[in-house]
C-alpha positions as CSV (number, residue, x, y, z in Angstrom):
1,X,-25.5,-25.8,24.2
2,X,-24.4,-28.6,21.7
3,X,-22.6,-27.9,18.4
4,X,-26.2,-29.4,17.2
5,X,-28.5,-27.2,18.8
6,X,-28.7,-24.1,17.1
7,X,-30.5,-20.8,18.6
8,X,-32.6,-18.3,15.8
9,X,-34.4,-16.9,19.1
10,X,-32.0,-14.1,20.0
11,X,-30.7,-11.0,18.5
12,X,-27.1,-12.9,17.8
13,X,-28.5,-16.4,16.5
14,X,-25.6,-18.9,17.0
15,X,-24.6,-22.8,18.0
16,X,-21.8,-21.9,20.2
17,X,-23.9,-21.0,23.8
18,X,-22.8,-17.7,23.8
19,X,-25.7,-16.9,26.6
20,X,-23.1,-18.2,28.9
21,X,-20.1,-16.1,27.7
22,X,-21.7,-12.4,28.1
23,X,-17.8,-11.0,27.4
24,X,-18.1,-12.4,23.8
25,X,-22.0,-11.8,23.6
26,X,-21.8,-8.2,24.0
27,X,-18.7,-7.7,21.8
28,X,-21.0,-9.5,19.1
29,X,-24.2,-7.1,19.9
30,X,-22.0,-3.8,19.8
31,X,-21.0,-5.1,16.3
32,X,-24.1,-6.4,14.9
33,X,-25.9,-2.6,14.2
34,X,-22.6,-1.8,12.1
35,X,-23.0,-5.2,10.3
36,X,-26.5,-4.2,9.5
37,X,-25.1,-0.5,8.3
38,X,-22.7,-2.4,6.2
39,X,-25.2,-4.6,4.8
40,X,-27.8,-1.7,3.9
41,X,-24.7,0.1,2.5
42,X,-22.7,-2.1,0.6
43,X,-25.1,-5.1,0.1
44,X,-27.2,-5.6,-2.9
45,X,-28.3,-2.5,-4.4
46,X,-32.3,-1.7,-4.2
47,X,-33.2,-4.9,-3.0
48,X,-33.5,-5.0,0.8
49,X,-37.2,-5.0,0.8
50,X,-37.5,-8.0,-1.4
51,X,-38.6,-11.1,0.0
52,X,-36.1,-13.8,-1.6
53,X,-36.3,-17.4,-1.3
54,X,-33.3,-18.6,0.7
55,X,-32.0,-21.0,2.4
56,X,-31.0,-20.6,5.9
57,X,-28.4,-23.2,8.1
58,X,-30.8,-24.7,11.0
59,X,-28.1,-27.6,11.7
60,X,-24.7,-28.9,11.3
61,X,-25.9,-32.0,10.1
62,X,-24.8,-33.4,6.8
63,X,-28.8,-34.0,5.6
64,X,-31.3,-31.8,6.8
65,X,-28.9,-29.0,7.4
66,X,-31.1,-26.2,5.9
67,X,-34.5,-24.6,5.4
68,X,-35.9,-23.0,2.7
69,X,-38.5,-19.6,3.1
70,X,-39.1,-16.2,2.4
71,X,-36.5,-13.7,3.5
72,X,-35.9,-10.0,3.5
73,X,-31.9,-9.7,3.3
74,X,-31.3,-7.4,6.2
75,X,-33.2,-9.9,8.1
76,X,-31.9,-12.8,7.4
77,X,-30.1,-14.6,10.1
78,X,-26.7,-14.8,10.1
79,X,-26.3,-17.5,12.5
80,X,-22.3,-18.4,13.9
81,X,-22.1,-22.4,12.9
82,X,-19.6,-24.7,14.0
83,X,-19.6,-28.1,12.9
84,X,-20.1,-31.1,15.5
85,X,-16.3,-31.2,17.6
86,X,-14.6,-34.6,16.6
87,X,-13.8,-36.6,20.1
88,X,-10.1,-37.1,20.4
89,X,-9.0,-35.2,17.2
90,X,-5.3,-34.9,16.9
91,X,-3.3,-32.4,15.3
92,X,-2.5,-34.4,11.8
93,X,0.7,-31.8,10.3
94,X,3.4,-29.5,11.4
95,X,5.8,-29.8,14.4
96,X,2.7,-30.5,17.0
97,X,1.2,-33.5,14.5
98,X,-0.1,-36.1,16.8
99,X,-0.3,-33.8,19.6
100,X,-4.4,-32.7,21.0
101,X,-6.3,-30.1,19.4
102,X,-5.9,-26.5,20.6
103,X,-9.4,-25.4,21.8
104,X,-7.2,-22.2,22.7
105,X,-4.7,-20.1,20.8
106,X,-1.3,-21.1,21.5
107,X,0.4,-17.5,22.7
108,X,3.4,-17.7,20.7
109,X,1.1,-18.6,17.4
110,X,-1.1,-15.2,18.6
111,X,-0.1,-13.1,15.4
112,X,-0.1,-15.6,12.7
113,X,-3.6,-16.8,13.5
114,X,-5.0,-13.6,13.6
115,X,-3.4,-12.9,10.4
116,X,-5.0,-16.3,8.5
117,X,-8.7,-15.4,10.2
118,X,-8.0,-11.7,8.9
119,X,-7.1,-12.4,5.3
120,X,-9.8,-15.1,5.2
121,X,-12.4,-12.8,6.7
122,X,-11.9,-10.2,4.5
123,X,-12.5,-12.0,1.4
124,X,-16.4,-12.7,2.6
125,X,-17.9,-8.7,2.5
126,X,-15.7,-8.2,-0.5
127,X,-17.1,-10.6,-2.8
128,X,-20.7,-8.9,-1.5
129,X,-19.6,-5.5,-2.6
130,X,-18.0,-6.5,-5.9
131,X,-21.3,-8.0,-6.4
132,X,-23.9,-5.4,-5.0
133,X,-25.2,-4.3,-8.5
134,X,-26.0,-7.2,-10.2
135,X,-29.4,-7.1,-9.0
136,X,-30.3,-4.5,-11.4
137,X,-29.2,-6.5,-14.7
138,X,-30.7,-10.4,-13.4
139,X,-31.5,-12.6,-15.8
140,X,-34.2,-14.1,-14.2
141,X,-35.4,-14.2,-10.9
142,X,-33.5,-17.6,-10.6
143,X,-30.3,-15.8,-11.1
144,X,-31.4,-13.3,-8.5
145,X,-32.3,-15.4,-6.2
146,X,-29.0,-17.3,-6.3
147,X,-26.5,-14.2,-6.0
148,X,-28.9,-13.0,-3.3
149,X,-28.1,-16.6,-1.7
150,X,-24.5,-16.6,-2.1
151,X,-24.4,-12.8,-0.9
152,X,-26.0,-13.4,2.4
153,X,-24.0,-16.8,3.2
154,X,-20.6,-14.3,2.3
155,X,-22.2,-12.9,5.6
156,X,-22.3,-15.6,7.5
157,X,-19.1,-16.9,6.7
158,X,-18.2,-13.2,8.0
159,X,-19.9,-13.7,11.2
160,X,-18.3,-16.7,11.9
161,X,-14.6,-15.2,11.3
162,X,-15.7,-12.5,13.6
163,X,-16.8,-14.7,16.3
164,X,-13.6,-16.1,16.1
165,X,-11.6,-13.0,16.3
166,X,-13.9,-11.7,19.5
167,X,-14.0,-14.5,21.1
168,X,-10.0,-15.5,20.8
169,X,-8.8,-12.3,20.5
170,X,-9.8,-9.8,22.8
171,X,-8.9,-6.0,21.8
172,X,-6.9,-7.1,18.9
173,X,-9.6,-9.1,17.9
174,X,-12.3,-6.2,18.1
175,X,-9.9,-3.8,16.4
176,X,-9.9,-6.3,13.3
177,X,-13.1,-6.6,13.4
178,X,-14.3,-3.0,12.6
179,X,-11.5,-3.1,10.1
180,X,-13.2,-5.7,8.1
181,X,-16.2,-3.4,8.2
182,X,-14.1,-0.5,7.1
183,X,-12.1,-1.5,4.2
184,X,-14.1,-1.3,0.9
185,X,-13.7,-3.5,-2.4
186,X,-11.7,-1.2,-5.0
187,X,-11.6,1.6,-2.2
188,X,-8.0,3.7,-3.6
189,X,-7.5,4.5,0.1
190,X,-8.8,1.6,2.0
191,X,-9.1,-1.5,-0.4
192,X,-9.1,-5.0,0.1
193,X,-6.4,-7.2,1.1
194,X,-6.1,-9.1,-1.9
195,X,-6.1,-8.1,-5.7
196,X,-8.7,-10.5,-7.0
197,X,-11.3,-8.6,-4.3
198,X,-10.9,-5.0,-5.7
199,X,-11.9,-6.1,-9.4
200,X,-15.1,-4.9,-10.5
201,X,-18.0,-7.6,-11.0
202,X,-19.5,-5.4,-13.9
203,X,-22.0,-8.2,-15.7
204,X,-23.2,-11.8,-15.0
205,X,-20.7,-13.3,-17.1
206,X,-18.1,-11.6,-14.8
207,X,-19.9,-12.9,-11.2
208,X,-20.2,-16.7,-13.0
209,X,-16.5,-16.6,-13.5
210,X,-15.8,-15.4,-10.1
211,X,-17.9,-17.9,-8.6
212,X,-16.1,-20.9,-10.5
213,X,-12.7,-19.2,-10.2
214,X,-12.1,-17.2,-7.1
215,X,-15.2,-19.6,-5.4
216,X,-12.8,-22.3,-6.3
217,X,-9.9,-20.7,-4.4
218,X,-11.6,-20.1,-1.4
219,X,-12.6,-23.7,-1.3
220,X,-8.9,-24.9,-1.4
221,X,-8.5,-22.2,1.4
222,X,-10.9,-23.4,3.3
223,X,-10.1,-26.9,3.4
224,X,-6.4,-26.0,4.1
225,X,-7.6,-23.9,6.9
226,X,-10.3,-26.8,8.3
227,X,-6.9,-29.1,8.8
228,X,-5.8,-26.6,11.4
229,X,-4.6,-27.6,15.0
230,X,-6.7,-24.8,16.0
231,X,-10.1,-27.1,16.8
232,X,-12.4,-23.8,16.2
233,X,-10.8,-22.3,12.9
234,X,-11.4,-25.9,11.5
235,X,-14.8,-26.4,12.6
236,X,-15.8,-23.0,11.1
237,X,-13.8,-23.8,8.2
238,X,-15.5,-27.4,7.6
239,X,-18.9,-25.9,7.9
240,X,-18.0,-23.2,5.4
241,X,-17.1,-25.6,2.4
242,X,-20.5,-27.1,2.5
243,X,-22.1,-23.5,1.8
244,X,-19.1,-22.8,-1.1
245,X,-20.2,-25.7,-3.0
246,X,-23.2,-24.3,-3.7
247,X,-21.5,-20.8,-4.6
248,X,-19.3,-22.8,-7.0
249,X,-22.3,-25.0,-8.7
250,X,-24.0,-21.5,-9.5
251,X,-20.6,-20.3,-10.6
252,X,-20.3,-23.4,-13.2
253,X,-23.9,-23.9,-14.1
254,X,-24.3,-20.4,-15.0
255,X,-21.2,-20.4,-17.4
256,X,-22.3,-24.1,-19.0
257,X,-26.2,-22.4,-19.2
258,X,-24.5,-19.1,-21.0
259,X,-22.4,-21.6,-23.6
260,X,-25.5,-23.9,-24.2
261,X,-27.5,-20.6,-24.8
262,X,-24.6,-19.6,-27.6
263,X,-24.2,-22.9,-28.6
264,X,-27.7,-23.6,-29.1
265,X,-28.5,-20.3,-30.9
266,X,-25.2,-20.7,-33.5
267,X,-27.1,-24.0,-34.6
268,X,-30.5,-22.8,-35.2
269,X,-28.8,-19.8,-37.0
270,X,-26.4,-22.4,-38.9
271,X,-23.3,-20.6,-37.8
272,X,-21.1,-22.9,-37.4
273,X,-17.5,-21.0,-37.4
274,X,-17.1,-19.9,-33.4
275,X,-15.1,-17.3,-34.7
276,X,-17.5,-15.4,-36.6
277,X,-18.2,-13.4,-33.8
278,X,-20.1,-10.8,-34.9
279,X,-22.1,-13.1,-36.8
280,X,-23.0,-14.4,-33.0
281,X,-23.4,-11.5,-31.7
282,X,-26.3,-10.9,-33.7
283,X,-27.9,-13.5,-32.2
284,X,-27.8,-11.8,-29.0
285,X,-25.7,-13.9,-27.4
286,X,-22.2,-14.5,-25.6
287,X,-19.3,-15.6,-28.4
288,X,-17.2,-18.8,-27.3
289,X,-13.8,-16.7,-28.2
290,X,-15.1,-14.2,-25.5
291,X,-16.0,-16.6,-23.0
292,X,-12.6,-18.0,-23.3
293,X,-11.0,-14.0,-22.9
294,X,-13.2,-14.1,-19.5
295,X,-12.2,-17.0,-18.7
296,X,-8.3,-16.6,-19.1
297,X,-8.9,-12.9,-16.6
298,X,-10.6,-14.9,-14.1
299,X,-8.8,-17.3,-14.0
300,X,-5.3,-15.6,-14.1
301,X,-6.4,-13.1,-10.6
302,X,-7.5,-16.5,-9.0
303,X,-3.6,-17.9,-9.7
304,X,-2.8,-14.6,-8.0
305,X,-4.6,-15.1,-4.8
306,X,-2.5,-18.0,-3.9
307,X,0.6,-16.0,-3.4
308,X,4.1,-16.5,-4.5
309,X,5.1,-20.1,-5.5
310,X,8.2,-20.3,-2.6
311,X,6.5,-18.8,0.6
312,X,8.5,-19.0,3.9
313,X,5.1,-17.6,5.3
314,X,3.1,-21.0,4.1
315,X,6.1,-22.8,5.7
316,X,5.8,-21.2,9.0
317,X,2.0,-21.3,8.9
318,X,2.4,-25.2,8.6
319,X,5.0,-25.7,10.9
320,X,3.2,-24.1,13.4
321,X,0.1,-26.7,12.3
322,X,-2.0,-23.5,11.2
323,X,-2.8,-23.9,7.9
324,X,-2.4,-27.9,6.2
325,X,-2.9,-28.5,2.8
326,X,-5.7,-29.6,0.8
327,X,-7.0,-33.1,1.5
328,X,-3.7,-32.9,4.4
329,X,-5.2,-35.8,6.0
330,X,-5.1,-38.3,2.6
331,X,-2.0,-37.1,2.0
332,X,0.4,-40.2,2.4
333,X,3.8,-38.9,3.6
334,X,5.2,-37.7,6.7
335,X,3.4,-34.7,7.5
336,X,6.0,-32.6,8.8
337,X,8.3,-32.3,5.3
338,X,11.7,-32.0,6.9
339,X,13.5,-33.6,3.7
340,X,10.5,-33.4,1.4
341,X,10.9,-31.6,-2.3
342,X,8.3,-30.1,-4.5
343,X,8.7,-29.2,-7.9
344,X,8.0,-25.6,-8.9
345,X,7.7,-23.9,-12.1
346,X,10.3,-21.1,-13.2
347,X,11.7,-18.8,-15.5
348,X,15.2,-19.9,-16.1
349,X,16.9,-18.5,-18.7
350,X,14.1,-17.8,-20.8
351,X,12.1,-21.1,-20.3
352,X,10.2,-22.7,-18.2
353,X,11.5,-25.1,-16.3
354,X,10.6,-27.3,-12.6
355,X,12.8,-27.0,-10.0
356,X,13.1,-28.9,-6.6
357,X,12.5,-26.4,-3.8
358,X,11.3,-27.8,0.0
359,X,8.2,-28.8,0.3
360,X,7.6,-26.4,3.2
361,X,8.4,-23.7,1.1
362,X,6.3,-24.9,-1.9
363,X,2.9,-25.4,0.1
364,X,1.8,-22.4,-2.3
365,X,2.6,-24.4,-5.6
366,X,1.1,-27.7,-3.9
367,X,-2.1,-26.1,-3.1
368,X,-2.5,-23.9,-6.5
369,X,-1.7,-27.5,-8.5
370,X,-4.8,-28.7,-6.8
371,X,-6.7,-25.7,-7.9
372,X,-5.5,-26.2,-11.2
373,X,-6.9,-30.1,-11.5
374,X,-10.1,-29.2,-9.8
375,X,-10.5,-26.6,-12.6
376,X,-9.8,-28.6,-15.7
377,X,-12.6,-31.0,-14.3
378,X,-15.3,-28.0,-14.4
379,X,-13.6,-27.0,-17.9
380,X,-13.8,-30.5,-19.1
381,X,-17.8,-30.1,-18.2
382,X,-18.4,-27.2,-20.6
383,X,-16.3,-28.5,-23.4
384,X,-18.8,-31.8,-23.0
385,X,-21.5,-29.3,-23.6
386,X,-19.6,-27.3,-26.8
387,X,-19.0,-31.0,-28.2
388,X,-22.7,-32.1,-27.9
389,X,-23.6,-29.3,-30.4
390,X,-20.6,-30.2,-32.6
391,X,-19.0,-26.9,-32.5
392,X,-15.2,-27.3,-33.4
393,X,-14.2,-24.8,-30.0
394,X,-12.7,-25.9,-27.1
395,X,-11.7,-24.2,-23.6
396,X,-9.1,-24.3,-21.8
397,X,-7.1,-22.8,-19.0
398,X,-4.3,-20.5,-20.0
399,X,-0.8,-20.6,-19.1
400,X,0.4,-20.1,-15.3
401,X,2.5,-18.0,-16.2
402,X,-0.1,-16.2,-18.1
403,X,-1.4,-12.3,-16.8
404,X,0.1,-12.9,-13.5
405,X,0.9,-10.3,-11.2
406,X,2.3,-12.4,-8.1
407,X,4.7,-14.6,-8.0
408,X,7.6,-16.0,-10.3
409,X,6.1,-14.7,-13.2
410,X,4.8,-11.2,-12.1
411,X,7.6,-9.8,-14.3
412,X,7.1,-11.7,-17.8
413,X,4.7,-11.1,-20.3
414,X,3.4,-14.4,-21.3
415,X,0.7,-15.6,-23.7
416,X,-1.9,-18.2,-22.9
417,X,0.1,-21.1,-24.3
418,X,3.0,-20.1,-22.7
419,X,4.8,-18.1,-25.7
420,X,6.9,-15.0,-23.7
421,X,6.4,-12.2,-25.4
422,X,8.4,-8.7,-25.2
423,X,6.7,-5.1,-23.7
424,X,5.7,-4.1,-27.0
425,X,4.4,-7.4,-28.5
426,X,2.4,-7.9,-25.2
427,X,0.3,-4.4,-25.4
428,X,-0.1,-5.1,-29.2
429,X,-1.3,-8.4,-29.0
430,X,-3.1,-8.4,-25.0
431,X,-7.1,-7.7,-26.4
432,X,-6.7,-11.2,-28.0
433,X,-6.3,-12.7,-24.8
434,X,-8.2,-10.7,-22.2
435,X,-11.6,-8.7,-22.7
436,X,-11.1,-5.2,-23.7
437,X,-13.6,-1.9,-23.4
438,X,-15.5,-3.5,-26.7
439,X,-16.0,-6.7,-25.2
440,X,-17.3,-5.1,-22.0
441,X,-19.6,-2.7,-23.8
442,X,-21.4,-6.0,-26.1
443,X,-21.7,-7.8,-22.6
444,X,-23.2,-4.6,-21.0
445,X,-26.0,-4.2,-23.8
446,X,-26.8,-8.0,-23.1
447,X,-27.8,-7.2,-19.4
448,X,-31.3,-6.5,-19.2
449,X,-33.4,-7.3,-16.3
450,X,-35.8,-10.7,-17.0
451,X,-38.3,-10.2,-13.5
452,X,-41.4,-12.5,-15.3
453,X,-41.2,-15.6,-13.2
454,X,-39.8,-18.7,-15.1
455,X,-38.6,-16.2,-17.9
456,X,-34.7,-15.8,-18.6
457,X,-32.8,-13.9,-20.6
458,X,-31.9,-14.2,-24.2
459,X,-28.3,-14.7,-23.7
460,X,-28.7,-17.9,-21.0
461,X,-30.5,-20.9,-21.0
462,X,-33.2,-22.0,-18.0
463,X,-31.2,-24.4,-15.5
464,X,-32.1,-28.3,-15.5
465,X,-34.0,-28.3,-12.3
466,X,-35.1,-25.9,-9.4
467,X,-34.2,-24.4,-6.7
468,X,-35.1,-26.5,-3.2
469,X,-37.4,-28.9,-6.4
470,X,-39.5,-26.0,-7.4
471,X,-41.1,-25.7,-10.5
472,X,-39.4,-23.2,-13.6
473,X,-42.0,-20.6,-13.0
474,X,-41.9,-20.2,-9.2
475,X,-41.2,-16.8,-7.8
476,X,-37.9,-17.0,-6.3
477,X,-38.2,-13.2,-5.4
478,X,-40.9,-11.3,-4.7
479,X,-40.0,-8.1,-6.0
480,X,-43.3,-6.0,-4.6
């Protein structure tokens, strides 16, 4: 079977013939009923019945790729997707660069590729379980419909990892994969592996941020990982980012609809100071100032999630032509980095100053610099929409340095422009720059369930077109 051909007719749909590989098939079929127990568990709360309009992948193709129907959750179909195998594809980084594609694991990279699939596959039923509740407090049945979309694609892009990690990795690889069914998002005893995935997702504000933010991370992650030498991590990987786009367009749209909703509702009021926030609140809406203090958390645990600046690990992962960097391939320089620098931002006596360290050993800062550009450009795209309503407020990214808990400046307490402050200044002063319980209490009284088809919620705007070109008051969920 072709990368192409795709089969939805067995119990374990998938694009990678796995009716001739019964070793890997059964693996997959002893897992599947604890998937589904996952799902009905930890998956959107009170909603598995509903019939929700969503996409599903029926090709690799770049037009055409997906359909759109009527599907209950637990039944949608998870399908393992590879994109189409590139004829003669060399290795483009690290010390094998130039060499053949592995289409097997190399023994003495075993470990560290089990470790990259298990970091990455973890991420996927986290963000599902951070996000399980949200159902109760939608907006509209648009909004539903689109964490619904991005919750069962999470999935998918767990079945994929898991495929990998069967197939590749025998026992080891079986063992991780009932691990990523055991650990729990915010567990105390058996968490997530990384910070950013144990935060609650408590309002719709909160999920939009995640999906621009931490979306936005795992889409630099993802194309890092879809350089790899390894042919099958970066056909997984490629395939992935085309579903991520989408989970970052709902992630952006849904913060610009929330500050055109607040923007839009200041002028008809005739508020025109930002900062006059209970004056806003009034309105029933989001304040900008408290937009920004989501922003700025968001934000801050996404800088997190790309580890330490200088990371011997990121070294040896490129070496060993693992894991590239982002856009590796446009990249004009050597791609090995045996004399290469990178500048990196420290803490020297008291300031903040760049340093040459190895580029090997600054893949971390590289890869969070282009995280940081592709944010401004999404920040840049609210402002425009602030501006239009001539509203003297702009956003903006805080500080690296800012609320960090990895890295160079886990240790400093620093304020969103980058003024170091001491202990006591920093828990005086920290509810200006990050939402506190009052915050989180105004958002929680905004979150009322809007079901009425084509009706949204007071605090958002509609969106500027449909879903798959449907019109504003289609069903996207069928909630009976």
């Amino acid at each position: 079977m072709s990368s192409e051909a795709i089969s939805y007719d067995t119990l374990i749909p998938n694009n990678v013939d796995l009716s001739s590989d019964r070793r890997v098939l059964k693996a997959l079929e002893q897992w599947h009923p604890k998937y589904i127990d996952w799902w009905k568990t930890m998956g959107p709360e009170g909603f598995q019945e509903a019939s929700v309009y969503l996409r599903t992948a029926v090709s690799v193709e770049t037009v055409g790729w997906a359909k759109f129907d009527y599907v209950k959750m637990p039944d949608y179909r998870w399908g393992i997707l590879l994109a189409p195998q590139e004829e003669g594809r060399k290795i483009p980084f690290g010390e094998h660069k130039g060499e053949d594609v592995w289409q097997e694991v190399p023994g003495e990279y075993r470990a560290m590729l089990r470790r990259l699939l298990v970091i990455q596959g973890d991420t996927e039923p986290a963000s599902v379980e951070q996000q399980r509740f949200l159902g109760a407090t939608a907006p509209s049945l648009y909004d539903l419909r689109n964490v619904f979309q991005v919750n069962v694609e999470e999935g998918r892009h767990l079945w994929a990892i898991v495929y990998l990690l069967q197939k590749y990795f025998g026992r080891d690889g079986r063992e991780e994969a009932q691990e990523l069914l055991r650990r729990r998002s915010g567990d105390p005893d058996v968490p997530r592996m990384l910070g950013a995935f144990n935060e609650q997702t408590p309002d719709w504000l909160s999920f939009f941020m995640f999906a621009f933010f931490t979306d936005r991370d795992g889409k630099m992650q993802l194309e890092s990982l879809a350089q790899s030498g390894f042919d099958p991590l970066a056909r997984t990987c490629r395939f992935m980012l085309t579903e991520e786009a989408h989970h970052m367009f709902v992630g952006e749209s849904g913060v610009g609809r929330i500050i055109q909703r607040t923007c839009g509702a200041m002028t008809d009021a005739g508020i025109d100071d930002p900062f006059d926030i209970e004056a806003v609140r009034q309105l029933g809406v989001i304040d900008l100032p408290t937009i920004q203090k989501k922003a700025n958390l968001h934000y801050s645990l996404s800088l997190d999630l790309f580890g330490s600046e200088v990371s011997t690990n990121a070294a040896n992962f490129y070496n060993a032509s693992l894991k590239g960097r982002f856009k590796e391939t446009k990249i004009n320089d050597d791609h090995k980095l045996i004399k290469a620098t990178y500048p990196v931002l420290k803490m020297i006596d008291g300031k903040f100053k760049f340093v040459d360290e190895p580029a090997l050993t600054a893949l971390n800062m590289r890869l969070r610099d282009s995280y940081v550009d592709d944010c401004a450009k999404g920040i840049k795209r609210w402002n425009k929409i602030i501006e239009n309503k001539n509203i003297a407020f702009t956003l903006s990214l805080p500080h690296t340095a800012f609320n960090r808990k990895i890295g160079e400046f886990s240790n400093f307490s620093v304020t969103p422009v980058g003024e170091i402050l001491d202990t006591k200044q920093w828990q005086s002063l920290h509810t200006d720059f990050l939402p506190d319980t009052e915050d989180g209490e105004f958002i929680a009284s905004l979150m009322k369930p809007e079901t009425q088809a084509g009706k949204y919620a007071n605090w958002i705007a509609p969106p500027k077109s449909g879903i798959d070109n449907r019109e504003g008051d289609f069903e996207y969920v069928r909630l009976s």
